[in-house]
N, CA, C and O atoms as a Tinker XYZ file with bonds, in Angstrom:
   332  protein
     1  N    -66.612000   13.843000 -127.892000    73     2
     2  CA   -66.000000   12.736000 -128.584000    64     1     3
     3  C    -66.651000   12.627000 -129.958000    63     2     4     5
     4  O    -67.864000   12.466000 -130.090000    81     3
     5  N    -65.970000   12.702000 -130.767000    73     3     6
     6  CA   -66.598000   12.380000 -132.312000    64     5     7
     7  C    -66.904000   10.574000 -132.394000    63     6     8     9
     8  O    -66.667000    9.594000 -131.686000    81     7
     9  N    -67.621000   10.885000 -133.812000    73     7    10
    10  CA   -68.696000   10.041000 -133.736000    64     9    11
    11  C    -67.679000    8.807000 -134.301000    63    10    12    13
    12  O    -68.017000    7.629000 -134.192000    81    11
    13  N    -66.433000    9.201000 -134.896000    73    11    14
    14  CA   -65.395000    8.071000 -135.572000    64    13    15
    15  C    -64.735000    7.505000 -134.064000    63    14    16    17
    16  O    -64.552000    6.349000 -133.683000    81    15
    17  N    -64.483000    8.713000 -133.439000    73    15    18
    18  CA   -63.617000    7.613000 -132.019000    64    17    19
    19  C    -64.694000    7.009000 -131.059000    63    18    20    21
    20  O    -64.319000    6.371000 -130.075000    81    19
    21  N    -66.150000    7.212000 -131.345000    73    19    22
    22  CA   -67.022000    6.537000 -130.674000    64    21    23
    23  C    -66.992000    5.272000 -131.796000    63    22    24    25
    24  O    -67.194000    4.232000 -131.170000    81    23
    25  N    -66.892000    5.124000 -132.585000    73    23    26
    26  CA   -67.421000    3.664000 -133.388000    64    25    27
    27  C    -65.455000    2.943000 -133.437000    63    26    28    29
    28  O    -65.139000    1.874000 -133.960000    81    27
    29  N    -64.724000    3.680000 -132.912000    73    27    30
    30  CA   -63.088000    2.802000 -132.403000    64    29    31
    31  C    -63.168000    2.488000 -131.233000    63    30    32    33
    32  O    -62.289000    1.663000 -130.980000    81    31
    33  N    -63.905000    2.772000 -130.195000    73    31    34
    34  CA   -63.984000    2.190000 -129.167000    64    33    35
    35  C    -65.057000    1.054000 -129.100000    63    34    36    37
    36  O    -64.870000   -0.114000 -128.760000    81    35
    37  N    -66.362000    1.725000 -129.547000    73    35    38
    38  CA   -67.151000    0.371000 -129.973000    64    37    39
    39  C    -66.289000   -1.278000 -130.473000    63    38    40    41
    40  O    -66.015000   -2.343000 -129.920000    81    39
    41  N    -66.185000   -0.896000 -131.298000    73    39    42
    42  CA   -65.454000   -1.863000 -132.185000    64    41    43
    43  C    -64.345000   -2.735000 -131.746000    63    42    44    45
    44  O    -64.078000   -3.918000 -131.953000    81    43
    45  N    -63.601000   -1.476000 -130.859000    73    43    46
    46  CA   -63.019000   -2.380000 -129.662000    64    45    47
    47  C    -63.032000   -3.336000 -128.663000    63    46    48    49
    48  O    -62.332000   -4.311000 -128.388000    81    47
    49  N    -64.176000   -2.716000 -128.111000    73    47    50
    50  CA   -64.872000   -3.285000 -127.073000    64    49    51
    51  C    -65.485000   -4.519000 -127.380000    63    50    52    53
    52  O    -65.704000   -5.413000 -126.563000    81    51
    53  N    -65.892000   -4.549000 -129.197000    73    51    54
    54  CA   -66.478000   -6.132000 -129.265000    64    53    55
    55  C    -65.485000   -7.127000 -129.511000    63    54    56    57
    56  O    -65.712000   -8.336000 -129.449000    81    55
    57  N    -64.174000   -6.517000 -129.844000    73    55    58
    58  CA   -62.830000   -6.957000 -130.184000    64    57    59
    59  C    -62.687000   -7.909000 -128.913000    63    58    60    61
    60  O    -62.882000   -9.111000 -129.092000    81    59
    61  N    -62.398000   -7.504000 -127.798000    73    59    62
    62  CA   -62.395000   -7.562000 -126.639000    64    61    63
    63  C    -62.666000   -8.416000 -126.119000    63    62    64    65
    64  O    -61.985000   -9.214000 -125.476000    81    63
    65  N    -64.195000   -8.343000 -126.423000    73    63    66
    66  CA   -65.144000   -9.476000 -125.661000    64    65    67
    67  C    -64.828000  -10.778000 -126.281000    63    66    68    69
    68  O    -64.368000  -11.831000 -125.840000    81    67
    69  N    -65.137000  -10.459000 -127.200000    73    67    70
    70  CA   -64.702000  -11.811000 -128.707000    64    69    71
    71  C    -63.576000  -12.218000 -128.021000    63    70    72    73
    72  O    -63.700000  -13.235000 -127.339000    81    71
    73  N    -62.510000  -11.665000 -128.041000    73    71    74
    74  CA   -61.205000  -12.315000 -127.543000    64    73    75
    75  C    -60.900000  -12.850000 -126.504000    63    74    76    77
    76  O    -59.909000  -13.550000 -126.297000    81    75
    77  N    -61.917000  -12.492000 -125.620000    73    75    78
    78  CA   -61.697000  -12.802000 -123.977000    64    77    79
    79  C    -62.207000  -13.580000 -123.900000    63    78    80    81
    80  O    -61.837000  -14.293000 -122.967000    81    79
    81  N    -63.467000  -14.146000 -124.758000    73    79    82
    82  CA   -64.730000  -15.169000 -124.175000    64    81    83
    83  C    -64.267000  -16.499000 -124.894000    63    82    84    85
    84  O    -64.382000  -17.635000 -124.435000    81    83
    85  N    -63.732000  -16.145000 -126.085000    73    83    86
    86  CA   -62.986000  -17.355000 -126.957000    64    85    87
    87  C    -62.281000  -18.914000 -126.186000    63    86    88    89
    88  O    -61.066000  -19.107000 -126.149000    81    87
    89  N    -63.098000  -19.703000 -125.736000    73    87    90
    90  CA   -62.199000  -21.179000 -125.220000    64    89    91
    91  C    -61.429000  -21.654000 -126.172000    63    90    92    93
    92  O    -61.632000  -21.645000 -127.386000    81    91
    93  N    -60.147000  -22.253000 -125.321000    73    91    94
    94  CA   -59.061000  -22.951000 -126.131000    64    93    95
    95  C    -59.732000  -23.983000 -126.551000    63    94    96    97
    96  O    -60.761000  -24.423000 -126.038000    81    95
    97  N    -58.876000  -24.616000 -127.988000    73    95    98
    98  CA   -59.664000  -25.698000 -129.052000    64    97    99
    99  C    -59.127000  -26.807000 -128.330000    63    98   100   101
   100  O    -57.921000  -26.936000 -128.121000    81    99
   101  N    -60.170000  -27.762000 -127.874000    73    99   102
   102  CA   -59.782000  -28.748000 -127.967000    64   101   103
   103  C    -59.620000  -30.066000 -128.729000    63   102   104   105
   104  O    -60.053000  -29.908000 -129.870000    81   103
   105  N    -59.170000  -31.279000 -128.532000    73   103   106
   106  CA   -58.794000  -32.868000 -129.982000    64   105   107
   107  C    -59.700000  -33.551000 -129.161000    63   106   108   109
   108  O    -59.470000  -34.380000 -128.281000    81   107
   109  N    -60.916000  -33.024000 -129.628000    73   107   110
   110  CA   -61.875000  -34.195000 -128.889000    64   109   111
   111  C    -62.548000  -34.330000 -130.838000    63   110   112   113
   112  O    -62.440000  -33.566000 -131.797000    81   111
   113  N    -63.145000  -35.557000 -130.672000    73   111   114
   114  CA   -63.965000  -35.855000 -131.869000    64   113   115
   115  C    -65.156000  -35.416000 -131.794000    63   114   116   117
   116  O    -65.438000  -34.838000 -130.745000    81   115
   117  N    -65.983000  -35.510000 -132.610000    73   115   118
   118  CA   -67.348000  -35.073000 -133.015000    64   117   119
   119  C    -68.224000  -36.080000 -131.656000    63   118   120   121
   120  O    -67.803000  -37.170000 -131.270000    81   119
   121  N    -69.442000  -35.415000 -131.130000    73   119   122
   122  CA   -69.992000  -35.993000 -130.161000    64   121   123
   123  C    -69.834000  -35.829000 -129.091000    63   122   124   125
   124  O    -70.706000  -36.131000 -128.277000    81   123
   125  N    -69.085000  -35.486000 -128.863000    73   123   126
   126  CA   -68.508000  -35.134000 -127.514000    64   125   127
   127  C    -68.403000  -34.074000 -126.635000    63   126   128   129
   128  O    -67.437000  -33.791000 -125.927000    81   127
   129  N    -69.720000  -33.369000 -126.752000    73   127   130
   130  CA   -70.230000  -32.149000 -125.980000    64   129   131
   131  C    -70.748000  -32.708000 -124.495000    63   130   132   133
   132  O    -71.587000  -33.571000 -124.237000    81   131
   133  N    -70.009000  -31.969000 -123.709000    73   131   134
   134  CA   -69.994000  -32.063000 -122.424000    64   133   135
   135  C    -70.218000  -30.621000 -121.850000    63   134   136   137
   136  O    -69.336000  -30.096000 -121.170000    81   135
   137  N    -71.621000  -29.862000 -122.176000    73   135   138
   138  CA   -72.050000  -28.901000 -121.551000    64   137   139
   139  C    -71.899000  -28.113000 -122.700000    63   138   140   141
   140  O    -71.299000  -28.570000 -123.673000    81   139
   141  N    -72.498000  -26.680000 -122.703000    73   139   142
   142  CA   -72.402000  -25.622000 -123.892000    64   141   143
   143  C    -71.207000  -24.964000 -123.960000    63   142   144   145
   144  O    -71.018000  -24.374000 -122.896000    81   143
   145  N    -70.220000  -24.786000 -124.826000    73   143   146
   146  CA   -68.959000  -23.923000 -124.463000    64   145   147
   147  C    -69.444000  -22.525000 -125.224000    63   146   148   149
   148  O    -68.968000  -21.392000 -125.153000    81   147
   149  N    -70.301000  -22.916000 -125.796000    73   147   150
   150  CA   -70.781000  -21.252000 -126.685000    64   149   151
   151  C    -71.136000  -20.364000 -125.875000    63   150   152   153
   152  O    -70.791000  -19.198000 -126.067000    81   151
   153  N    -71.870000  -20.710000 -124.839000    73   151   154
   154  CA   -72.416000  -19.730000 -123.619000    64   153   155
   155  C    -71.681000  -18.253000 -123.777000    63   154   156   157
   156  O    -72.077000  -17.128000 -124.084000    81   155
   157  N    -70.514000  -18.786000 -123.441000    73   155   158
   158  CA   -69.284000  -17.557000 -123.112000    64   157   159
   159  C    -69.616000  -16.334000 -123.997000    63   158   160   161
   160  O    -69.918000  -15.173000 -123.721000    81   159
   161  N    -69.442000  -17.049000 -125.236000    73   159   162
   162  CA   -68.881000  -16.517000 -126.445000    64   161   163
   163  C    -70.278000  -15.614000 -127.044000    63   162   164   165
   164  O    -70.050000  -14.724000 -127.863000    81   163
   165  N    -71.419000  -15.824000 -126.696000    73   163   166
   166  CA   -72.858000  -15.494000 -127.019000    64   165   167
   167  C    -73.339000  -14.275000 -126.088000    63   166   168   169
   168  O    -74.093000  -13.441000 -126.589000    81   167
   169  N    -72.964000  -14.154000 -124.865000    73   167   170
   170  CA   -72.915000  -13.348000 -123.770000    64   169   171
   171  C    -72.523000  -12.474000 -124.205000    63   170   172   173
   172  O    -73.281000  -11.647000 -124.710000    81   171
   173  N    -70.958000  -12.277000 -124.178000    73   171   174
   174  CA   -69.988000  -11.664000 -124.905000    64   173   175
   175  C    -70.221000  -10.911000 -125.867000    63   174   176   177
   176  O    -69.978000   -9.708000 -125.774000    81   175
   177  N    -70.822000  -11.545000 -127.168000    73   175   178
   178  CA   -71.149000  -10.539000 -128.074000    64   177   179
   179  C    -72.331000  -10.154000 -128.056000    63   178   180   181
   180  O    -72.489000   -9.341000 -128.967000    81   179
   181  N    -73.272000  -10.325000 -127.467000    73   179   182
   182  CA   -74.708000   -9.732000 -126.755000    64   181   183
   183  C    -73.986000   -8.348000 -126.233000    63   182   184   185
   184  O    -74.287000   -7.244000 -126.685000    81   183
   185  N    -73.164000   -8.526000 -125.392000    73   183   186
   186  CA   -72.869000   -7.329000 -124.711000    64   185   187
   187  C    -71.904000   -6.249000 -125.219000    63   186   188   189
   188  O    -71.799000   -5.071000 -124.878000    81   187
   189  N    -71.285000   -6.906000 -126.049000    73   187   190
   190  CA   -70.305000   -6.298000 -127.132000    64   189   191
   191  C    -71.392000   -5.384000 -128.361000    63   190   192   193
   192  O    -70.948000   -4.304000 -128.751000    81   191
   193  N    -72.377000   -5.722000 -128.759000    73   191   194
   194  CA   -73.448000   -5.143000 -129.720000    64   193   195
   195  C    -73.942000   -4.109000 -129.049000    63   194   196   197
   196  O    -73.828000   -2.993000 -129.557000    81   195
   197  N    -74.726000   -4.293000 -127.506000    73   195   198
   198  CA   -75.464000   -3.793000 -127.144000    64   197   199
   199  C    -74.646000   -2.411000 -126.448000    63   198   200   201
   200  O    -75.213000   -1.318000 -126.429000    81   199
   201  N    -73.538000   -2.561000 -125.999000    73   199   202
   202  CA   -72.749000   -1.554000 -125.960000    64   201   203
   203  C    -72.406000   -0.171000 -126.908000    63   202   204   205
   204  O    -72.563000    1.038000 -126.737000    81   203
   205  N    -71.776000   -1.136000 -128.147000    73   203   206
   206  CA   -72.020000   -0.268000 -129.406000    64   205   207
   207  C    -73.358000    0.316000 -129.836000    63   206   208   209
   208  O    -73.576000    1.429000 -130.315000    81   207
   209  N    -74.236000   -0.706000 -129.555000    73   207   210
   210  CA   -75.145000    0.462000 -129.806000    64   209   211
   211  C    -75.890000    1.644000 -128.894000    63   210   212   213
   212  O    -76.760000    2.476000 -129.150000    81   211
   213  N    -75.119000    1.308000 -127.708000    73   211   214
   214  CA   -75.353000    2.156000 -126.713000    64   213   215
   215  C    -75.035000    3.648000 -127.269000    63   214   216   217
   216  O    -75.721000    4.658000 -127.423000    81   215
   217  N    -73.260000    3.212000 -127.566000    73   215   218
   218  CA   -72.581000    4.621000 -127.578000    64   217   219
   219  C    -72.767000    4.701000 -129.013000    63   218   220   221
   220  O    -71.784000    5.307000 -129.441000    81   219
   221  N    -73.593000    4.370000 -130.035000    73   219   222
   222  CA   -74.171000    4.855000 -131.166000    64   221   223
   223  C    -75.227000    6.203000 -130.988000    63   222   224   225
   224  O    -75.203000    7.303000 -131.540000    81   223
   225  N    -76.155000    5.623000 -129.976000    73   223   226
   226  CA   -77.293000    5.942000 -129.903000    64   225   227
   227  C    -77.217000    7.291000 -129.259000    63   226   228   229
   228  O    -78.163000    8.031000 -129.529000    81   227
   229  N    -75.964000    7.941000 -128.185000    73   227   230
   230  CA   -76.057000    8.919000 -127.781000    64   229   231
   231  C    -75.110000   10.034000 -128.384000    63   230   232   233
   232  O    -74.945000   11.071000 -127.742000    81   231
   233  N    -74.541000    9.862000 -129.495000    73   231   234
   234  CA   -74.442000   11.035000 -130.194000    64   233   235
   235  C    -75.432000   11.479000 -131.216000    63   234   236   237
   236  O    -75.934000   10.645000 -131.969000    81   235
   237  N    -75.700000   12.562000 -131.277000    73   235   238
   238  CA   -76.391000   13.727000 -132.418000    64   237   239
   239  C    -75.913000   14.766000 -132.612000    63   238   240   241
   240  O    -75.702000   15.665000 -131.798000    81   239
   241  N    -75.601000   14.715000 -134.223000    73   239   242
   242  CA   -74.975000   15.877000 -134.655000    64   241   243
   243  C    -75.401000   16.991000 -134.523000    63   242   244   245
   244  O    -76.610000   16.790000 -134.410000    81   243
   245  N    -75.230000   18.141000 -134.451000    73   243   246
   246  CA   -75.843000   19.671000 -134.282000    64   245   247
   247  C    -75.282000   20.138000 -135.561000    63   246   248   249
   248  O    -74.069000   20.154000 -135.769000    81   247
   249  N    -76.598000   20.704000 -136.841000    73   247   250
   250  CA   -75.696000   21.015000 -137.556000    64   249   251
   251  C    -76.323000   22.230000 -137.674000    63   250   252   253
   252  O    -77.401000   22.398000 -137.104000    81   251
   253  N    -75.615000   23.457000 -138.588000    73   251   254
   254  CA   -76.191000   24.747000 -138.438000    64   253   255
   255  C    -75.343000   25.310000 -139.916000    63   254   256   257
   256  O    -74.166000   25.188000 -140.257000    81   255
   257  N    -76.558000   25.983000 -140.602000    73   255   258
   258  CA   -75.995000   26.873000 -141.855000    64   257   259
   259  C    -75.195000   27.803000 -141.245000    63   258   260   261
   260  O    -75.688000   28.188000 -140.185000    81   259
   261  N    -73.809000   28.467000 -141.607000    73   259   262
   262  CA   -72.767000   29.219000 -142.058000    64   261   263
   263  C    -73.108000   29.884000 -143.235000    63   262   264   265
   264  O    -73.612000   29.511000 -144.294000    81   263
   265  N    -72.596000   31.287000 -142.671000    73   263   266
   266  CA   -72.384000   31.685000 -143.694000    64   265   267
   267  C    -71.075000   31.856000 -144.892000    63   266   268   269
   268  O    -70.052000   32.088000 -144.247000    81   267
   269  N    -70.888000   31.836000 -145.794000    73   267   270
   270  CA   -69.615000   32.094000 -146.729000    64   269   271
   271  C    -69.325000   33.025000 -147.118000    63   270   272   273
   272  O    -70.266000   33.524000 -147.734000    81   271
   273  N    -68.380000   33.686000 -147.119000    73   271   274
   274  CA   -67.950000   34.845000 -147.857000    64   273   275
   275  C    -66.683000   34.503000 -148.829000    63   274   276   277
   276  O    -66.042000   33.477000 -148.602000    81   275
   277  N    -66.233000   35.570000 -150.174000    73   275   278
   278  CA   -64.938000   35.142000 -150.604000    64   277   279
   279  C    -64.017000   35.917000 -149.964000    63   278   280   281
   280  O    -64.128000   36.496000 -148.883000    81   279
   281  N    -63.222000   35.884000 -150.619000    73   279   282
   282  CA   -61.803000   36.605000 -150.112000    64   281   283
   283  C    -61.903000   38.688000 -150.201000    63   282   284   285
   284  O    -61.057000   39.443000 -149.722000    81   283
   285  N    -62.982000   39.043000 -150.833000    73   283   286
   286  CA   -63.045000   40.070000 -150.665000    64   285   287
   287  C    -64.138000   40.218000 -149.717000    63   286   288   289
   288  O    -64.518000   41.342000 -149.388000    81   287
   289  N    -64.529000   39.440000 -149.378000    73   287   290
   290  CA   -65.470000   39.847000 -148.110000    64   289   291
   291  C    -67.087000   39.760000 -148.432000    63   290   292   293
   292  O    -68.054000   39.897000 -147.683000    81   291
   293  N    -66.991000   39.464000 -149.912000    73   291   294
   294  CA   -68.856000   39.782000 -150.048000    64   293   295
   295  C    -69.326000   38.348000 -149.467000    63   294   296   297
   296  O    -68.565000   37.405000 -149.252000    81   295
   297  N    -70.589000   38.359000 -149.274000    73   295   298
   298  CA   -71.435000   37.020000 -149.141000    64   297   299
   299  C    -71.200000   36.231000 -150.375000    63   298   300   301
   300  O    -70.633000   36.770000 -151.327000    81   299
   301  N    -71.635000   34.857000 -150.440000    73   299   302
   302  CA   -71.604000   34.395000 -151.428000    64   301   303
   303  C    -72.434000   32.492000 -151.346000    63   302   304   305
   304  O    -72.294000   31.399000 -151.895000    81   303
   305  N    -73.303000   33.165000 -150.250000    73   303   306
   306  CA   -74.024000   32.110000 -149.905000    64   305   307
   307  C    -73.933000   31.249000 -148.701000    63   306   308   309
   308  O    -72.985000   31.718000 -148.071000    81   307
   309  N    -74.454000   30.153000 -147.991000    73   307   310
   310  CA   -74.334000   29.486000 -147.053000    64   309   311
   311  C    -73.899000   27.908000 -146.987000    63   310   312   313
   312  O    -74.043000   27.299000 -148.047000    81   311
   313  N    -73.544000   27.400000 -146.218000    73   311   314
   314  CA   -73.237000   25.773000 -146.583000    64   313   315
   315  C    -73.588000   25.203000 -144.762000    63   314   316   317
   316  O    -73.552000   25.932000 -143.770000    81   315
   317  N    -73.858000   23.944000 -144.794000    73   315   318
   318  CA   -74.250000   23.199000 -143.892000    64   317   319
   319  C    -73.305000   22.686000 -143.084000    63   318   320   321
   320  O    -72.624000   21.820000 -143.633000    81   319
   321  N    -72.972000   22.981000 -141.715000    73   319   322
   322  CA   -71.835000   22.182000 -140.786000    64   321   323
   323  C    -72.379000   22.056000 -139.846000    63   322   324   325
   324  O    -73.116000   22.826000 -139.230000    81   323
   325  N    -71.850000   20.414000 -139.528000    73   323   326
   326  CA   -72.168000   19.705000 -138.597000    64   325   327
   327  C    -71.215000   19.369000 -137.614000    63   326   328   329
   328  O    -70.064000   19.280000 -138.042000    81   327
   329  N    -71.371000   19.174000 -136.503000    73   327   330
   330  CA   -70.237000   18.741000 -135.315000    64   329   331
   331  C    -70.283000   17.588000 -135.086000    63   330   332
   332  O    -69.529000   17.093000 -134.247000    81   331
C-alpha cells in the first residue's frame, strides 16, 4: 500500500470518528451542563490520531540508486528511487 492511500485511509478514519462521536445540538441556554458531552468526541479523536499514526509509522521507503542509460545505451549516471 503506498504511503498516499495510507494517509486516505488515515484521514478517513478520523473523518469517521469525528462524525460518529458528534452529539446532536441542543436549545438549552448557557449553564446547563448536565454531565460531559465532550467525552465522546475526545475518545474519538484520541483514537482517530493514534491510528493514523499507527499506519504512519509502519511504512518505510526502500530506496535504491538505478542506474541510467540514454537511448543509445551508454551509462550516463545514476538517480535515486524509492518505493
Amino acid at each position: 500500500m503506498s504511503i498516499n492511500t495510507k494517509k486516505f485511509l488515515a484521514g478517513l478514519v478520523i473523518a469517521a470518528t469525528v462524525l460518529s462521536t458528534a452529539s446532536a445540538a441542543q436549545a438549552k441556554g448557557w449553564g446547563h451542563h448536565h454531565g460531559f458531552g465532550g467525552a465522546g468526541l475526545g475518545i474519538g479523536l484520541a483514537l482517530g490520531v493514534l491510528g493514523a499514526a499507527a499506519a504512519a509509522s509502519e511504512y518505510e521507503p526502500v530506496c535504491v540508486r538505478t542506474p541510467v542509460y540514454n537511448r543509445y545505451g551508454d551509462y550516463i549516471g545514476s538517480r535515486r528511487v524509492c518505493d
